[in-house]
C-alpha positions in Angstrom: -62.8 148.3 121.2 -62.7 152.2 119.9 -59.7 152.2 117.3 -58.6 156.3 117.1 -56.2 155.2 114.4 -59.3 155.2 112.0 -59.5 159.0 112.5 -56.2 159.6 111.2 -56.7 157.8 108.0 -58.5 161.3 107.0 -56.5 163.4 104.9 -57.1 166.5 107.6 -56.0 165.4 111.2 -59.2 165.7 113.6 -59.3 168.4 115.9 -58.9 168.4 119.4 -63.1 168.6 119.7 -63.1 166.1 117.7 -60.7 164.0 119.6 -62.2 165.0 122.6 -65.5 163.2 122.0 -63.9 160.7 120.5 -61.8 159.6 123.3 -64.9 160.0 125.8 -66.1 156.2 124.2 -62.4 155.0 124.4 -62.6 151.2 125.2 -58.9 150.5 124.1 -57.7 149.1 127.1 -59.7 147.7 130.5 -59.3 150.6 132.5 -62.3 152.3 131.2 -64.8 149.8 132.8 -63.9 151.3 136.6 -63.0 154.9 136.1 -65.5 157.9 136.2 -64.8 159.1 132.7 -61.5 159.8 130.1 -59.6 162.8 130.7 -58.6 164.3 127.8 -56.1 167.6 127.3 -57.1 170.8 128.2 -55.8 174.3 127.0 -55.1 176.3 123.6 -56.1 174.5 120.4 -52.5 176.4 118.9 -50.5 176.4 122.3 -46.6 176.7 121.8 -46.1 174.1 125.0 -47.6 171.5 125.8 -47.1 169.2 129.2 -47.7 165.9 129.3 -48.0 164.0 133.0 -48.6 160.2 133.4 -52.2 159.8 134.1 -55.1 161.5 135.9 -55.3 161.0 139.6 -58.5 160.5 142.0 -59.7 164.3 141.6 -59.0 164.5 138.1 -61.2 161.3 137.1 -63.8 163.0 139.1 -63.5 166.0 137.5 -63.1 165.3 134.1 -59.9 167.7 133.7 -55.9 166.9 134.2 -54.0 168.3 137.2 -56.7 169.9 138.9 -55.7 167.4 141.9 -52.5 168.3 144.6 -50.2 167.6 141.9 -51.8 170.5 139.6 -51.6 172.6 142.7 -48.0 172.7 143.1 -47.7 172.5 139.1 -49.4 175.8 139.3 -47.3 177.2 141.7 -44.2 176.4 140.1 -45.1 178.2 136.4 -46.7 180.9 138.4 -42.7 181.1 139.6 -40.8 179.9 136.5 -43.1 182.7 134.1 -45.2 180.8 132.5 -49.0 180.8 132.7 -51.1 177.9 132.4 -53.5 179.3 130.7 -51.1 179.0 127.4 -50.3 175.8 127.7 -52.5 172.4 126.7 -52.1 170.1 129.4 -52.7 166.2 128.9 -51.5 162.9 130.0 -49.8 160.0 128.4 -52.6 157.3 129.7 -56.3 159.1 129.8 -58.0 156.7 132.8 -57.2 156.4 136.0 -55.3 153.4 137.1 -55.8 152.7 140.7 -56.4 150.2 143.5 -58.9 150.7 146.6 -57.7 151.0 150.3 -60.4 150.8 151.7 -62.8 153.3 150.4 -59.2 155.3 149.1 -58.9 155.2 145.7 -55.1 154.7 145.4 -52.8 155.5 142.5 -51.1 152.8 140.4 -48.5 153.6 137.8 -50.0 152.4 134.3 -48.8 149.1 132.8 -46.9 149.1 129.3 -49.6 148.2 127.4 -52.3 151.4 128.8 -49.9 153.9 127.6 -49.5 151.4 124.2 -53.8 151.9 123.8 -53.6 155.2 124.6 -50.4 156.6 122.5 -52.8 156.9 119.2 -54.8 160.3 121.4 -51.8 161.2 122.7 -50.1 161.3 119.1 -53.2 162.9 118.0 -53.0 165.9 120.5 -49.9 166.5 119.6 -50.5 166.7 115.5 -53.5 168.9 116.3 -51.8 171.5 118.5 -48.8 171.3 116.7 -46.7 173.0 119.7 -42.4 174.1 120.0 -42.4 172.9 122.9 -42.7 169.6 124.3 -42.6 169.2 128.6 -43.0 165.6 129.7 -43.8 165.5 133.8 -42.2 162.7 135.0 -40.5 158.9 134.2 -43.7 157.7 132.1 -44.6 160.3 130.5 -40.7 160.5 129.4 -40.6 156.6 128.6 -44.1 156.8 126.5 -42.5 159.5 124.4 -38.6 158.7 124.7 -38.7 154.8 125.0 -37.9 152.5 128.1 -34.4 153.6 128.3 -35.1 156.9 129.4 -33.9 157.4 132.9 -35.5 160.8 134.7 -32.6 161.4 137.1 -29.9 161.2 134.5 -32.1 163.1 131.7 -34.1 165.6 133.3 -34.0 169.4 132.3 -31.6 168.6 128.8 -33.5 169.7 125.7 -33.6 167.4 122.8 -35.0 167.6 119.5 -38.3 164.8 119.2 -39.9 165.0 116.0 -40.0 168.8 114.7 -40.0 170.1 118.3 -38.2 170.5 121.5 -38.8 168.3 124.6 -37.9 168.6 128.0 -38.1 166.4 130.2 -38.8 166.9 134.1 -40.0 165.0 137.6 -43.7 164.8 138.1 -45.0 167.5 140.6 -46.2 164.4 142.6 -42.9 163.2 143.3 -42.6 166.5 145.2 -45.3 165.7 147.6 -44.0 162.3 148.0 -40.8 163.8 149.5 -39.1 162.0 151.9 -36.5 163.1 154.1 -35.5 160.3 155.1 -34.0 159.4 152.0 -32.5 162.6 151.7 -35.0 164.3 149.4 -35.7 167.8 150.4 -39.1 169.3 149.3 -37.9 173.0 148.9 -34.7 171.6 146.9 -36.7 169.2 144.3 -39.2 172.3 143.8 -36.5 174.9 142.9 -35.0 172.5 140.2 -38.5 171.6 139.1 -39.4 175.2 139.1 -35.8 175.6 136.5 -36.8 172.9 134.1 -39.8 174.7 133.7 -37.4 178.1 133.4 -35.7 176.3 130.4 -38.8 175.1 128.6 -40.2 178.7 128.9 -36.7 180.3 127.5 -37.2 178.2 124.2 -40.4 179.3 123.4 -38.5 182.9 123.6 -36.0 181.9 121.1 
């Protein structure tokens, strides 16, 4: 199995072209053997923020890129209305394969168990030493739990700043749970995207500070 840890025994952390190539041969876990490809981060080798989602969906494992599905859509959308362009921000997920089932010929999304976002936490720590951001935005409950631990609880946490490591993290829902809204359970779409679109608001203000 590929073993990124053996990268960081250098005395220079890799680079994210580094990383990137390495991580395309990633065997650390069995999700490899049915996906298209890994999806590594994208954006600024030096951004300030960087957002970290749960895992690439169906048009990201196609495409070799994160959120470039529905979910990076409406992710647009909402920094295009909290101030803050993509374009400076490195993007990544917390688990680099796509974990799915099939419905048919669907290729449906399943959350990631414990141990893929164990095998994949080594790339994920290594993005994170490379780009060195102030920021820190995790999209949704796994992403928070891989970073904050398996207490972390989204709806009590969400939007509050804390200090993680020698940065700032805030956590916030996954854009997908915004498509998944149901109002039947008395989630209003236009009412989860305005308070998605102010977490965002508060992660841009501290890269002002």
């Amino acid at each position: 199995m590929t073993e990124p840890l053996d990268l960081f025994a250098e005395e220079t952390p890799p680079d994210l072209e580094t990383l990137r190539e390495q991580a395309a041969a990633c065997t650390r876990c069995e999700l490899y053997e049915h996906t298209t490809q890994t999806v590594f981060g994208v954006g600024p080798a030096k951004a300030r923020l960087v957002m970290v989602g749960e895992q690439p969906g169906d048009q990201e494992d196609r495409q070799g890129a994160p959120f470039v599905g529905p979910a990076g859509k409406l992710l647009d959308e909402a920094l295009d209305e909290a101030g803050i362009a993509r374009d400076d921000a490195y993007v990544t997920n917390a688990v680099k394969h796509f974990n799915f089932r099939y419905q048919g010929k669907r290729r449906i999304h399943e959350t990631p168990k414990a141990g893929h976002i164990k095998a994949c936490r080594p790339w994920l720590d290594a993005e994170l030493a490379a780009v060195a951001p102030q920021v820190l935005l995790t999209l949704g409950a796994t992403a928070g739990k891989a970073l904050l631990g398996s207490a972390f609880r989204i709806t009590a946490e969400r939007g509050e700043p804390r200090p993680w490591n020698d940065l700032t993290l805030v956590p916030t829902i996954h854009p997908s749970a915004i498509l998944r809204a149901d109002p039947a359970r008395g989630q209003d779409r236009d009412e989860m995207f305005a308070g998605f679109v102010a977490d965002l608001r508060t992660a841009g203000e501290l890269l002002h500070r």
